[in-house]
C-alpha angles and dihedrals in degrees: 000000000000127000125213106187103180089072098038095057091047093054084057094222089190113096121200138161093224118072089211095052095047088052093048097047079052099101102180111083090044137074120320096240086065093047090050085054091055099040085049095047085049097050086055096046095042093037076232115208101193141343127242105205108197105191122178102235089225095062098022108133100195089202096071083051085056090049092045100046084048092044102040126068095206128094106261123214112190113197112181120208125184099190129008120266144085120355108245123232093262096057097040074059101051096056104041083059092047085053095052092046089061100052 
């Protein structure tokens, strides 16, 4: 199985009855530490196989590829996008490759 987190956290999966609550379990937008528990507590939970990490090239901060790829115990693919729309050959390619890495 492969995580993406990107769109998980922007669904907001977690339901709860308070507006507050449901902001603050929404890990995304805060430190990268918070975002590592939840993504952990994910790759139990999931038996997680690898992790597909979509950046937008304008707001990607390298340093939190270089934390999750020293936090996490999962193959990380990082895929940056600058502007919503079809997924380029190369990265078709890329992973197709990172899927059949896993297997």
């Amino acid at each position: 199985m492969v995580f993406n987190e990107v769109q998980r956290q922007f669904a907001m999966p977690n339901v709860v009855e308070d507006l507050v609550e449901q902001y603050r379990l929404y890990t995304y937008p805060y430190g990268v530490f918070g975002r590592i528990k939840d993504i952990q507590a994910e790759i139990e939970k999931r038996n997680i196989d690898g992790i597909i990490h979509y950046v937008q090239s304008f707001c990607f901060r390298q340093i939190e590829d270089m934390i999750f790829r020293e936090k996490l115990d999962v193959p990380i693919l990082t895929i940056e996008g600058d502007k919503p729309g079809r997924v380029d050959a190369r990265t078709k390619l890329r992973i197709d490759s990172f899927l059949e890495m896993l297997k």
